[in-house]
Structure formats: structure tokens, C-alpha cells
N, C-alpha and C positions, 0 to 999 in steps of 0.2 A: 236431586239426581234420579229416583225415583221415578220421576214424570219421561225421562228420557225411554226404559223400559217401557214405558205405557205405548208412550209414541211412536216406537219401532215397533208392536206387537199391533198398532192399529194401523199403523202403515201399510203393515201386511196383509191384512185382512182388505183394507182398500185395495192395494193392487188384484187381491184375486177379485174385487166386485168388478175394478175396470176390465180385468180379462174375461167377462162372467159378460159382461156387456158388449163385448168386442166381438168377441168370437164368432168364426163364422159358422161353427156346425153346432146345431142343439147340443149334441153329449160334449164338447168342448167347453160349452156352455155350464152343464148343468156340472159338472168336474171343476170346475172354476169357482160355480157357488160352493159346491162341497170343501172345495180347501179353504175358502175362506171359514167354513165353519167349524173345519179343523183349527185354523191359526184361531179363532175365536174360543173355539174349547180350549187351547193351549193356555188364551190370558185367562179364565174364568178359573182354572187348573190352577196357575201360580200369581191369581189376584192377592193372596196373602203376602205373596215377595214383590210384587209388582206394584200393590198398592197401600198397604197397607205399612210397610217398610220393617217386613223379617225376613230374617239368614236364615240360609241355608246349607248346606244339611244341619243335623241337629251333632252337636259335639265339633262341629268343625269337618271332620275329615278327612278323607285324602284329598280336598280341594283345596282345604286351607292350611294342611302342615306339609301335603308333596309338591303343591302345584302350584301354588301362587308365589310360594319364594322361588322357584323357580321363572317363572312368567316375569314374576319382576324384574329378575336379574337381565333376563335377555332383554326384555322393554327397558331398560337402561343402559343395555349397553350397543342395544339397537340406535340408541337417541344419540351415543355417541360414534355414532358410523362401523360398530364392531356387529359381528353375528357370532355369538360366542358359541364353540363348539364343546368348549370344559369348561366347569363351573370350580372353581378356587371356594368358593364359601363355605360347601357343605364336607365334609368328612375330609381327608387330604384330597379332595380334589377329586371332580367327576366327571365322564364322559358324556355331555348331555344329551349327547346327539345321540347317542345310542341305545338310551334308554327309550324305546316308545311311546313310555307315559308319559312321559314330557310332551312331546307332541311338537318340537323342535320345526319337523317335516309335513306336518300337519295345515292345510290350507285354514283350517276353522281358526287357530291360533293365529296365523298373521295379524288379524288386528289387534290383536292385543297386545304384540311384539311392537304395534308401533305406537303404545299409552305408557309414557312415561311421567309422574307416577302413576301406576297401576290403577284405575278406579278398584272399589268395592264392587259396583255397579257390572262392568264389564266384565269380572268373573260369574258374579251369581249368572246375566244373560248367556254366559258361556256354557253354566251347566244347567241352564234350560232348554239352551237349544235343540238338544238331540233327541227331546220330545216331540218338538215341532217336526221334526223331523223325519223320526221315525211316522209318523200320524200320515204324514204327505207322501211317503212313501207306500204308503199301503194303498195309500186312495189312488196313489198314481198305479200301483200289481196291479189291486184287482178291478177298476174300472177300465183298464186300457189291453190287462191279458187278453190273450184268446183260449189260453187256456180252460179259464174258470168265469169269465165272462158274466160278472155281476155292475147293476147297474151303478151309477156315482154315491147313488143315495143310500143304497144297500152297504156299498164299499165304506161309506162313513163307520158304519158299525163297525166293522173290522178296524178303521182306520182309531178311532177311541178308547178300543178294547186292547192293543198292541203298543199304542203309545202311554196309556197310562196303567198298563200292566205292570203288577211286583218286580221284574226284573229291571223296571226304569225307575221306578221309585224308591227300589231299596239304593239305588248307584245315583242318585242324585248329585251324590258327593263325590263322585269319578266320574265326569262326562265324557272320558274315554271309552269307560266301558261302554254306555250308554250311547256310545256312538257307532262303536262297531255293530249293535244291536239295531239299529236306525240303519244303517247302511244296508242291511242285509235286505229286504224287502226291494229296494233300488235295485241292489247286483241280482239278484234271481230276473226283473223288470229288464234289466241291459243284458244279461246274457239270452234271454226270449230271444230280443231283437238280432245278438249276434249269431244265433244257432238256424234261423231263418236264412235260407239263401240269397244272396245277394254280393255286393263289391268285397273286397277285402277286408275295407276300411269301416266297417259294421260294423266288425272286432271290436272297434275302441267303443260303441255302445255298452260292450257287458265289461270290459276291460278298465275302464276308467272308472266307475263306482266299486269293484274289487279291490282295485290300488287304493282309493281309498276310504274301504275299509281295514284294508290291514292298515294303512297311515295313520288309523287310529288308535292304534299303539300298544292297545293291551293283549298280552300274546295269548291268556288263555281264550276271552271272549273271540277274539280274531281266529281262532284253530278252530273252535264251534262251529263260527261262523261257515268259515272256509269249505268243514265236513257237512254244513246244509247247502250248499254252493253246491259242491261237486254232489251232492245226491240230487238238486235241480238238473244238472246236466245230464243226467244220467237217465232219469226219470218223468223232464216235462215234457210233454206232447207238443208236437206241430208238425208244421208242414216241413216235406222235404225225407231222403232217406237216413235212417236212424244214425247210420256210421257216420254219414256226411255230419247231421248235427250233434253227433259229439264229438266229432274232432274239430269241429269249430267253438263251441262249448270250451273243449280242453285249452284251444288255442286262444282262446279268448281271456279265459283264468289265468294261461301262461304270462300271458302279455300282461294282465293286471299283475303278476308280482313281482315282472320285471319291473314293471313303471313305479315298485314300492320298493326298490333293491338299496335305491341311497338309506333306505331307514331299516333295510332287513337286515343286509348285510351286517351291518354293525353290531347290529340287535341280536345275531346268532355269535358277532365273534365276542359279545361282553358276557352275554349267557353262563358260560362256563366260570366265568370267572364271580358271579357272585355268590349272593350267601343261599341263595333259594339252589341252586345247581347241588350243594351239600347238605340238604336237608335229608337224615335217613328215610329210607319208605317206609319205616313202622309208623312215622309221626306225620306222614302225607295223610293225614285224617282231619273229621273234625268241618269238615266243608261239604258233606254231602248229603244230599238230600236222605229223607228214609221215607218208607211206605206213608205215614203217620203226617206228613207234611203234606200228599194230597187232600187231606182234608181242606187244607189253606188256599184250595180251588172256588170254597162255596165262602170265605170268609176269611180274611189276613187277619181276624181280629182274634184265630182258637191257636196262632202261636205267639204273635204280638206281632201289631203292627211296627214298631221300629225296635232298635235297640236295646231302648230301656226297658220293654216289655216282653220281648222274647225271651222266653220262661226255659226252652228245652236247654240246660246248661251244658251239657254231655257232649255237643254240637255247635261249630259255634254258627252265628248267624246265617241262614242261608234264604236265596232267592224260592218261592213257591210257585212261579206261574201264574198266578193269581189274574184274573184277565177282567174279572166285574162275574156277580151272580146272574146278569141277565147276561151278560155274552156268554157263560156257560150255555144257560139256559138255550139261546139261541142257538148255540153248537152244536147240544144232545137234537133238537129239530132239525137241524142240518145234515145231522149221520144216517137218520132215517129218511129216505135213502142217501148215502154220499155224492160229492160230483162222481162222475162216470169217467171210466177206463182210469188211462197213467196218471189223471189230475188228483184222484181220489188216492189211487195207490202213492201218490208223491206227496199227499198230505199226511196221508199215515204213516209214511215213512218216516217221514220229519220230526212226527208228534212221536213216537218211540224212539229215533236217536235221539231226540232233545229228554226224552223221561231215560233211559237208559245208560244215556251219559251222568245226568245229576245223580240219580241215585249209584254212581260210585262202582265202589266193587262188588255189593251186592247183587251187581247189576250185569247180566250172562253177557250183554253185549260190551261192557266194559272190560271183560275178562277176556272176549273174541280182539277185542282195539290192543291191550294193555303191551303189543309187544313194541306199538309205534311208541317214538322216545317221548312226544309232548306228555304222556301220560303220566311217564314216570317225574317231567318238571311243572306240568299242571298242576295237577291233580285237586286242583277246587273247583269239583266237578260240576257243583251244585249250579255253577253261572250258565251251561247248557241248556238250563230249563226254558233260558226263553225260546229256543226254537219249538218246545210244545205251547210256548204262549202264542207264538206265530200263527201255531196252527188251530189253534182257538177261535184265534182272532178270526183267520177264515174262516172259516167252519160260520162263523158265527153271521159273518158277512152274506155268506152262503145259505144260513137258515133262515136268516129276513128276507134277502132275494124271493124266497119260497115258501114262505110263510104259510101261503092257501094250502099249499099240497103236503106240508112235510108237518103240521099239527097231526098228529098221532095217538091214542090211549097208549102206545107203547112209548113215548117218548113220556108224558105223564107219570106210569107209572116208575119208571128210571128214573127222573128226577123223584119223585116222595119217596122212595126206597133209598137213595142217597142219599136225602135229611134225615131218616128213620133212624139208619147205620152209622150217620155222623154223630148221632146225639146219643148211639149208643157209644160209640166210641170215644167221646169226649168224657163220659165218664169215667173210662178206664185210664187214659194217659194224660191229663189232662190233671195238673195239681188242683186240689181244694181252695179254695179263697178264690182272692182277685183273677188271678189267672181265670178257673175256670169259669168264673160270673163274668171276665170278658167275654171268653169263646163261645156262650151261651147266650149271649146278648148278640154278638157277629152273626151267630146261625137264626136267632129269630128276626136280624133284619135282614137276611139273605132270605128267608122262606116270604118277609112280606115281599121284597123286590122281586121275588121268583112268581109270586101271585099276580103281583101287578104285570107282569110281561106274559104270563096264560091270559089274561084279558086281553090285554094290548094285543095278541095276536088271532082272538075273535072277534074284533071289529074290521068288519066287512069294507073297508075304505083304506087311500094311502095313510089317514090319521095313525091309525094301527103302526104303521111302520115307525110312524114321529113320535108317537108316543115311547115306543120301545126305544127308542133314541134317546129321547130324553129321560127312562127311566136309568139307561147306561151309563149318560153322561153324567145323573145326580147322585149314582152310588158311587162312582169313582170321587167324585167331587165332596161326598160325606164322607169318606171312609179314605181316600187318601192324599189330598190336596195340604192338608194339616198333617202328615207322618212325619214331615222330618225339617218342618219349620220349628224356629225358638226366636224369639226375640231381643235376643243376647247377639251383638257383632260378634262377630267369631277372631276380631281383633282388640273383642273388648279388655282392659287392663292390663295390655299387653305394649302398653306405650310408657315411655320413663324418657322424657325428654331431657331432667340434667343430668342422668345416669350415661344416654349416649350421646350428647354433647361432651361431658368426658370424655370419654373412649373416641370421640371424633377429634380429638383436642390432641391426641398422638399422632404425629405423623409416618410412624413405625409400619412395619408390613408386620403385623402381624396375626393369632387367632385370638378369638373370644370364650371362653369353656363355659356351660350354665350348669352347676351342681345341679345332681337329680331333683333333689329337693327345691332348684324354684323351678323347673319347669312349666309348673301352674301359675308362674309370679311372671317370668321374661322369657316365654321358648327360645331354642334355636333359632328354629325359622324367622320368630320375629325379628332376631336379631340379622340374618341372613335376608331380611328384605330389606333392612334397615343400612345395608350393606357392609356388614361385619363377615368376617372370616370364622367359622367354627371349625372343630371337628366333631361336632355330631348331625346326623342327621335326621331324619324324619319317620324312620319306622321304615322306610319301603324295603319290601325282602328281597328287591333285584339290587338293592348295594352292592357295590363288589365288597366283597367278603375281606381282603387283608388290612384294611387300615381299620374298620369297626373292629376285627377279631382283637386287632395291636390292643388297640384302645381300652376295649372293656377287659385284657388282661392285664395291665399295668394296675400294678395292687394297690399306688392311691400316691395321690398326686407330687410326695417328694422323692418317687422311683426316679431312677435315671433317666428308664425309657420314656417318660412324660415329660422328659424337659427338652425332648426331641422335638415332639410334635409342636413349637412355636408357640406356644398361647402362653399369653403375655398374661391377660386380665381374664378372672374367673368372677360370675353374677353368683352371688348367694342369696339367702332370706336374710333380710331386717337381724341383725345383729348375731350372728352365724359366725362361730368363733373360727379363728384364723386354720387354715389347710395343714399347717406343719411349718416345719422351719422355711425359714424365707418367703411365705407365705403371709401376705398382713393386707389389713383395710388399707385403701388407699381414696376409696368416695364411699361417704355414709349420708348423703345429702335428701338420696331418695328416700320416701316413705315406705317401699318395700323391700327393695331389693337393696342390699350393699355389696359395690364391685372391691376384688381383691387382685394386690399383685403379686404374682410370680417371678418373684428376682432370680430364682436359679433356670428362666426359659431360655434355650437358645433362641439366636434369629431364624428366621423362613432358612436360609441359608446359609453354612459355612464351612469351613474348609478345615481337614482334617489328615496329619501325616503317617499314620497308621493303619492298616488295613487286616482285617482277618477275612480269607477267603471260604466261600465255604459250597458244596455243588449244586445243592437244591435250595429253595427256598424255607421251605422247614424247616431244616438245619439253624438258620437265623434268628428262627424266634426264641429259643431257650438262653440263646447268645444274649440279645437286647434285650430281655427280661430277666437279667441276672442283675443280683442287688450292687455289684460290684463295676459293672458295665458303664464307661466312662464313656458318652456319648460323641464330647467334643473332643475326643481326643484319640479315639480311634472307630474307625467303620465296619461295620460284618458287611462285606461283598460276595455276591453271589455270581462265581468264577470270573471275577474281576481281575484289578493288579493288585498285586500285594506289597506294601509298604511299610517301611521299618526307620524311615528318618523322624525329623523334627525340623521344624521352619515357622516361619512368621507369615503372614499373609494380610488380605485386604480383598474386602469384597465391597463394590457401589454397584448398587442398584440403577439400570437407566432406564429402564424400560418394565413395567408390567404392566402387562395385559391378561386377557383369560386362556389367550391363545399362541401368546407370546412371551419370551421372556430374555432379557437384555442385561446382562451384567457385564463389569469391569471387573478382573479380577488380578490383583499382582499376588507372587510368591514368592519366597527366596529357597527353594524346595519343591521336587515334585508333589503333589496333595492330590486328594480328593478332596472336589465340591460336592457334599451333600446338601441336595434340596428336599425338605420336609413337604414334597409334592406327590402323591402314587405312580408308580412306575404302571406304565399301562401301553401297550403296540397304540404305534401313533406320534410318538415323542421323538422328534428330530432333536441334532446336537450340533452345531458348527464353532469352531473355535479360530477364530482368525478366520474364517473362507472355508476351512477345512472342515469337513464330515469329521465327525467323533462320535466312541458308541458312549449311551447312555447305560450306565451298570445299576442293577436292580439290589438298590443297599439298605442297610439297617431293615430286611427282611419286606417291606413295602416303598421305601421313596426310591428317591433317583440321583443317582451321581455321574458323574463324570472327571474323569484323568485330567487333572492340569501339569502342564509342565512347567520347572522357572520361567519366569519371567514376567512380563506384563499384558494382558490375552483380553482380547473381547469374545465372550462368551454369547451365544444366542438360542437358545432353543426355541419349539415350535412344534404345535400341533396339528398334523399333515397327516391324518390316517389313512392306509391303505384301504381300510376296509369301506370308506366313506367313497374315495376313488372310485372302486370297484365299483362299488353300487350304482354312482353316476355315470361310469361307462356300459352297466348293462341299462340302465333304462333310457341315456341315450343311443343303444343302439337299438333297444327296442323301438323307440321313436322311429327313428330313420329307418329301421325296419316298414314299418309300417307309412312312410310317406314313398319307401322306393316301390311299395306292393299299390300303393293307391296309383304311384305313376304309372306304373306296366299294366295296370287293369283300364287307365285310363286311353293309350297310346292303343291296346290293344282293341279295345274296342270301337277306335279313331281308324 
């Protein structure tokens, strides 16, 4: 399957030679060879995943514990004609669509929504792709700007120094991130075009790569983004008068987040409600850049190049800008002199909001930003940096351009002063052993790569320029092609085939629990790709906060409130004594892992003739975490009905789906139905034809009033906020075809 990769990355590289031969104007031309030799540095980059047949990132990641049980779920449930907007598997139930990392709204996912099963194959190309991307975006700035007007060949450099920059390499394993990061290069390119006068309809040039870049989902890299966006409009040069081109600029951004409102809107109303919204700001730490990390400009290797080597413990991992020692190198020659007027000032600009944002609060301009709210639910400032890798990159793109004129003794002596200072400073902060015998070995092959590019840039011919190309593209290629490959699947022993042939052997609705302890043996996830029900999920800190909060306070698994949550069968390790009472083995077949059952679990659903009302939702949790707390037999509602009978009942199941849900339900009694699902805006109720409200019970699920007698029940997930968003970006559309009509009729 392998081979299939290969063929797609050489495919590509042939289309850009046909349009390399096609073309009709030389620079169309010689931009067409250059992308090709971008897609080609792209497979030469990840010939280890490509060809050689290893995963990636290293440890799995957010690829393979957030995203792929996710992906799967929709590619299966795409295959059965549904687009699921909640996800039943992961915690009590989530709003998929709303979370951005998912990527739901995202064109790059379509195809993968429609691979059921999921390849292996089609994730890793998925978190390749926004390399290629980013790479082809830069070549398309600055070969086609007029702002900064460097040749195809020149723009290579830039275009290899930005794509295989620290901040793409460390997010290999989110190619979310790594796409809003890609995107950005594009929307500066579309907004040029729309800030230049001309039709209305121009707009959707800078407008269309904006939408999507926030449709790439991740809110902090997308707010970065958006703050070097709006400082291009504000500060790129061209034709036309300044107010005219920024209020086209403005109107053009505008229109870009209408046309991303189906996936904002949601995105801003789940916000609140997870568990990142309540993180105190003492503990918003831990994510930011410090002074001591620009050294990781001349060498990833003086704080580690991945995970398991990054030594600074204090901090946890962060992105450094890292762009190549020769595209530094190439940059410090490019500053002396900089481009000229706003192009130079809008590079500098860029390159200190992208360093002033990472480095945090220590950072005067972070203190000037801090009163805006993303700050306070960011604050993992550190992923900003790529906008000063952006600006490297150019710079760098821009010192080859001008190679003849901008070699300098003062640029020389700025770079040997910088290795002097590094290698005085690695002494100081920089632990003894391994650590600092890496950092020291990183810096003596940055000073050879730094050498070999002072030559390269004194030969009097275009060689000079290929050369320094090629020494760009083979220090990226040594030092970070191999960062965060393993050649471990990242689904390796994570398969128990008569463990879930069991567990598929019930025809029950119900969840699946994995003691902390097998984790390492049968995660969640794997079992959530495998299409089991949990309630836990994957680490990500945009969960909504109440059903994980439930969970990890129930003091242990023969509490009341745990026999709420539905889970039938619990995975433990290989002879893992029984949980408590009514707790016992029930498959010890596998070699690892043995499943147990939960005879005291309620069903997904059921009906209860008692109710304790209560006003807020706070109030509810001391209630359901009481040792004494009879689950099925009475409900804490929050300003629900209050009831005091007894009655008999009957619930069938007819219908589940992700986005629907169909029961029969008789009673001899009015009751509440409680469903062990999270109560979340969005959740319609109908009973017989009739609207009915859903009441937010046992502190997170959802119930609903039945009256006697014998009731068809339906709910359904209709969110407003999904609405909304598809009625501003269909009115921005329409917007924008009735302004192309009147520019058209009027000019007629």
C-alpha cells in the first residue's frame, strides 16, 4: 500500500513537468519547474514513510489517539449514508461538528470520509500533506507577489526553508495544525489579489484560502494565523489608494469567516463549555517559548530534536522556528539591506508578532494583546513562532535573489558572533552528558553547513544559487526527515480479535471501560475505531468538561454513579483481580488482556418515577456522587418536573443512529426517561408529533417527561448553532454573486 504514496507524490511532480512544458510564458514556466521540485523535496523529506514503510509521528499522537478514531467513525458511517454530527463512542457523547480538530467541515478530510475501513496509508498521506503545501504556497507569495518580486528559483529557497521548518515538523502528528500554518502563505497571495482594484468578485481570491484556513480547525494556530493576515492588510504595498485597499482587505477577511461560520459558529458556542474554558491562568504555563530557545535557530539538536530528547523539563515541548542553518544564513544576507518601504516593514512586523507572541508573557507585546479573550483560552503561545519562520523563510528567499549584492563583512561577522555566543551559552544552560554532547555536535554541523553556504555564495555563476539549495535541502533532510519516524504501527498490539469478537457477540447498546492500567494493552480509541462505545476519551483538552469531570470523580467502579454511565464490560490486564462486587471475568481467552462484567450497569436508557429538582447544575453533582444515590430509582433534575410516584415501565429500542434516536416507550406512571447521553443545545425531543423539552439530569445526561401510557419517543440532533452558520455563509455567497451581478449589468 506503500507504493500507492509513492505514486501520488510522483504524479504530482509529473503534472507540474506537463505544466512546466505547457506553459505559455517563460516564468509560468520556470514556477511550474519549481513546484515540481518542491513536490519532489516533499517525497525525498518523507522517503522514510513513503518508502521505506515507517509511522508516524513518534508515540502515535494526536493523529492516532484524536483523529483517526474519529475519521473512522464518520468513514463508516458515511459508507452507511449517514454524516454524523455526534459521536456516541467517545465520552457520553460528542459534538463532532464542532470541535475543529476534527475537521468534520474540512475539504482535505472528504476523502477520507469516504474510506471505509480507514487505510493506515491515507492518514499518514493526510498528515503529510500540509508540507506540500505549505512549500507550494510560498513558491506560488513570492514568485507571483509584486510586492517582494523574487525569481521562481530564488522563491524555492523560501518555499523548503517554511515547509520543512520546526513548526511543521514538530505537528506532524496534527496536520491541523500544520495546515493552518500552510494556509497562511496562500491567504496573504489571495488577499494581494483582492486589495488590488478591480470587480467585486476579486474578494473571493483572498476570501476563499482564509475560510480555509480557519476550516482548519485549530483555534490557537488559526488566531496566529488570522493576526498575520490582518497585519498583511494593513501593511502590504500595492497599487491603488491605501483606505480603498484596506477596506477591501477587511472585506475580503470578512467574507473569508463568513464562508467558515458552519464550523465557527459551533466552535465558539462548545468553547465555553469544555474543560480548556476552566483551566485557571496561574497554570496557562508551560507552553512558551523563552529567550534560550532561540538558539534552536542555528540547530534543533541544543534542545532536542523530538520528544524524547527535549531536555528543558520546566517547559513542556515547544515549537523554535527552526527554518535550516543555511536559510538563516541566507536571511542574515538578505537584512543587509532589507526589501524596501512597507514589504520590509511587513516582514518585520510579522517576524516580532510571531517571536512576541511565542515568548508568552514575558513578552511586552503579549501584555499590550492580553486584554483580547483568545489569550486568556490560548495561551500556548509558543505555536506563533511560525510566523517568524515565515519570515525567514523570506528573508532567505530574498538573500539568494541578491546574493551578488547583499555578501557583506558585516553580515559574516553577525553570523561568527552568533556561533561564538551560542557555544558560550550552551555551556551555561545546557545539562552535562548526552544533552549537551547533542547540542554541540548540532552547532558544529550548523557552522559546517553555515561554511559550505559563505562559499556557495562566492561562486560567480547561477551554480552558487543550486548549490545553496541543495545545501538547504540536505540539512533539513539530515537533521529532520528522521525526527518523528518509528517503525512501530502506531496500531501495533492494539488488536485482540477474540476479546472483540466477544464484546461484538452482545447485541446490547451498551459502553466499553479500559482500566488505566491496560491502556498500553487495548486503548479506548482502539476500541472506538473498532466500533465500541466508551466513556473515555483521548486526552484532547476541548472535551466538554461535565461527563469526563462525572467520570473521573466516581470513587471506583461499584459507586452508584458508575452504574449510570451504561458500561457493561470493563478490558483489564491478563489476570487483574475482579473490580468489586458484581464485578467478575467473563473472557480470559486473550493473551493480554481479560474482559470483565458489570452486572450492577444500567442500560443506555431507562426510566425512573422519582425526581429531585435542583437550580444549577452544580448543585447535581454532590447529589450523584453520594454513596447512598440510587440511580434507577430516582433522578436529580435541573429545574425539571418533580416526581414522587412508583410505576412499572418498558423501553425498546428502534432506532439508533449518531444523530438520531427512536424509542418505544410504555408506562403505567408518569416517569422520566433518562438517557446516559450529555445533554448539549442541539438536542430536539418529540413524543407522539409533539415538541417536548429535554431536562439536563443526573448533573450531565438527558431526560425527558413521559406521561402514562404507550409513546413513541424520538429525539434528534438539529443544532442551531450549525444553522446559523450555514445561513451566514450562504448569505455570504449570495452576497457575493448579487455584487458580481450589479458590477456585471452595470457595466453592460
Amino acid at each position: 500500500m506503500r507504493s500507492v504514496l509513492l505514486a501520488f507524490d510522483l504524479y504530482i511532480v509529473l503534472l507540474f513537468l506537463i505544466q512546466s512544458r505547457w506553459a505559455r510564458r517563460p516564468e509560468a514556466r520556470s514556477r511550474a519547474r519549481m513546484s515540481a521540485l518542491v513536490a519532489l523535496a516533499h517525497l525525498l523529506f518523507f522517503w522514510p514513510v513513503v518508502g521505506a514503510g515507517v509511522y508516524l509521528p513518534r508515540g502515535g499522537g494526536d493523529l492516532w489517539g484524536q483523529l483517526y478514531p474519529v475519521w473512522a467513525f464518520v468513514a463508516a458511517e458515511v459508507r452507511h449514508g449517514r454524516f454524523p454530527l455526534w459521536n456516541p463512542r467517545l465520552l457520553g457523547g460528542d459534538p463532532i461538528f464542532a470541535e475543529g480538530q476534527f475537521g468534520l467541515f474540512n475539504p482535505w478530510n472528504g476523502p477520507l470520509f469516504a474510506l471505509d475501513p480507514l487505510p493506515i496509508e491515507a492518514v499518514l498521506w493526510r498528515a503529510m500533506l500540509p508540507t506540500l503545501w505549505a512549500g507550494l504556497g510560498m513558491l506560488h507569495l513570492l514568485s507571483r507577489s509584486r510586492w517582494i518580486r523574487i525569481s521562481p528559483p530564488s522563491a524555492l529557497a523560501g518555499s523548503i526553508a517554511y515547509m520543512f521548518s520546526s513548526p511543521f515538523v514538530v505537528h506532524l502528528g496534527h496536520p491541523h495544525i500544520s495546515e493552518a500554518m500552510a494556509w497562511f502563505p496562500w491567504a496573504l497571495r489571495g488577499l494581494e489579489q483582492s486589495m488590488r482594484p478591480g470587480a467585486f468578485a476579486r474578494l473571493l481570491r483572498g476570501s476563499i484560502p482564509v475560510a480555509l484556513l480557519i476550516l482548519s480547525g485549530h483555534g490557537q494556530v488559526v488566531s496566529y494565523a488570522l493576526m498575520g493576515v490582518g497585519l498583511g492588510i494593513w501593511m502590504m504595498p500595492g497599487p491603488g489608494a491605501i483606505l480603498q485597499r484596506w477596506l477591501r482587505g477587511i472585506a475580503a477577511l470578512g467574507l473569508g469567516i463568513a464562508l467558515a461560520a458552519p464550523m465557527l459558529i459551533p466552535a465558539i458556542e462548545r468553547l465555553p463549555m469544555t474543560e480548556r474554558a476552566v483551566v485557571p491562568p496561574e497554570q496557562r504555563r508551560g507552553y512558551e517559548m523563552a529567550w534560550e530557545d532561540l538558539l534552536d535557530l542555528l540547530s534543533p539538536l541544543i534542545h532536542g530534536r523530538n520528544a524524547t530528547e527535549w531536555w528543558s523539563a520546566h517547559r513542556g515541548r515547544v515549537e523554535t522556528g527552526y527554518v535550516g542553518v543555511v536559510a538563516l544564513g541566507l536571511a542574515v544576507f538578505g537584512v543587509f539591506p532589507p526589501p524596501e518601504g512597507r514589504a520590509g516593514g511587513m516582514l518585520l512586523a510579522t517576524g516580532l508578532l510571531g517571536l512576541g507572541l511565542a515568548l508568552g508573557r514575558v513578552s511586552p507585546l503579549y501584555q499590550l494583546l492580553s486584554f483580547l479573550p483568545i489569550f486568556d483560552l490560548a495561551w500556548k503561545t509558543a505555536r506563533a513562532i511560525f510566523l517568524l519562520s515565515f519570515t525567514l523563510a523570506v528573508l532567505a528567499a530574498w538573500g539568494l535573489e541578491h546574493r551578488r549584492r547583499f555578501w557583506n563583512p558585516i553580515s559574516v561577522l553577525l553570523i561568527a558572533g552568533g556561533f561564538i555566543g551560542a557555544v558560550l551559552w550552551i555551556f551555561q544552560i545546557v545539562p552535562p552528558g548526552i544533552p549537551r554532547e547533542r547540542a554541540l555536535l548540532g552547532l558544529a554541523l550548523a557552522a559546517g553547513w553555515m561554511l559550505g553556504l559563505m562559499g556557495a555564495y562566492r561562486v560567480p555563476s547561477s551554480w552558487g544559487r543550486w548549490i545553496s539549495l541543495t545545501l538547504l535541502l540536505g540539512e533539513h533532510l539530515m537533521l529532520s526527515s528522521t525526527a518523528e519516524i518509528e517503525g512501530r504501527s502506531p496500531l501495533e498490539g492494539f488488536v485482540h480479535p477474540q476479546a472483540l469478537a466477544f464484546l461484538r457477540s452482545d447485541p446490547g447498546w451498551f459502553r466499553v471501560d479500559v482500566d488505566p492500567s491496560a491502556w498500553s494493552l487495548w486503548p479506548p480509541n482502539a476500541l472506538q475505531v473498532a466500533g465500541l462505545d466508551t466513556p473515555l476519551g483521548s486526552g484532547n483538552p476541548m472535551n466538554l468538561r461535565a461527563f469526563p469531570s462525572l467520570y473521573w470523580m466516581i470513587p471506583n467502579r461499584t459507586a452508584p454513579a458508575y452504574r449510570m454511565l451504561g458500561v457493561k464490560y470493563i478490558v483489564v490486564p491478563k489476570g487483574h483481580p475482579p473490580g468489586g462486587e458484581g464485578i467478575w471475568p467473563v473472557f480470559v481467552e486473550d493473551p493480554r488482556v481479560d474482559v470483565h462484567l458489570h452486572t450492577g450497569a444500567l442500560p443506555r436508557v431507562w426510566l425512573v418515577y422519582r425526581t429531585e429538582v435542583v437550580g444549577v447544575q452544580a448543585e447535581a453533582l454532590p447529589r450523584v456522587l453520594a454513596p447512598d444515590f440510587a440511580p434507577e430509582q430516582v433522578a436529580v433534575v435541573e429545574n425539571g418536573p418533580l416526581l414522587h410516584g412508583e410505576g412499572k415501565g418498558r423501553i425498546e429500542l428502534l432506532r439508533i443512529e449518531p444523530n438520531r434516536l427512536e424509542l418505544h416507550v410504555e408506562t403505567d406512571a408518569p416517569a422520566l426517561l433518562v438517557l446516559s447521553e450529555v445533554f448539549y443545545p442541539g438536542w430536539q425531543a418529540v413524543l407522539d408529533g409533539r415538541p417536548v423539552p429535554i431536562h439536563r439530569t443526573n448533573f450531565t445526561f438527558r431526560g425527558v417527561l413521559i406521561p402514562p401510557g404507550s409513546h413513541r419517543l424520538v429525539m434528534w440532533f438539529r443544532p442551531a448553532s450549525l444553522l446559523l452558520g450555514l445561513a451566514i455563509a450562504a448569505a455570504a455567497v449570495i452576497g457575493i454573486w448579487l455584487a458580481g451581478r450589479w458590477g456585471t449589468l452595470h457595466r453592460a
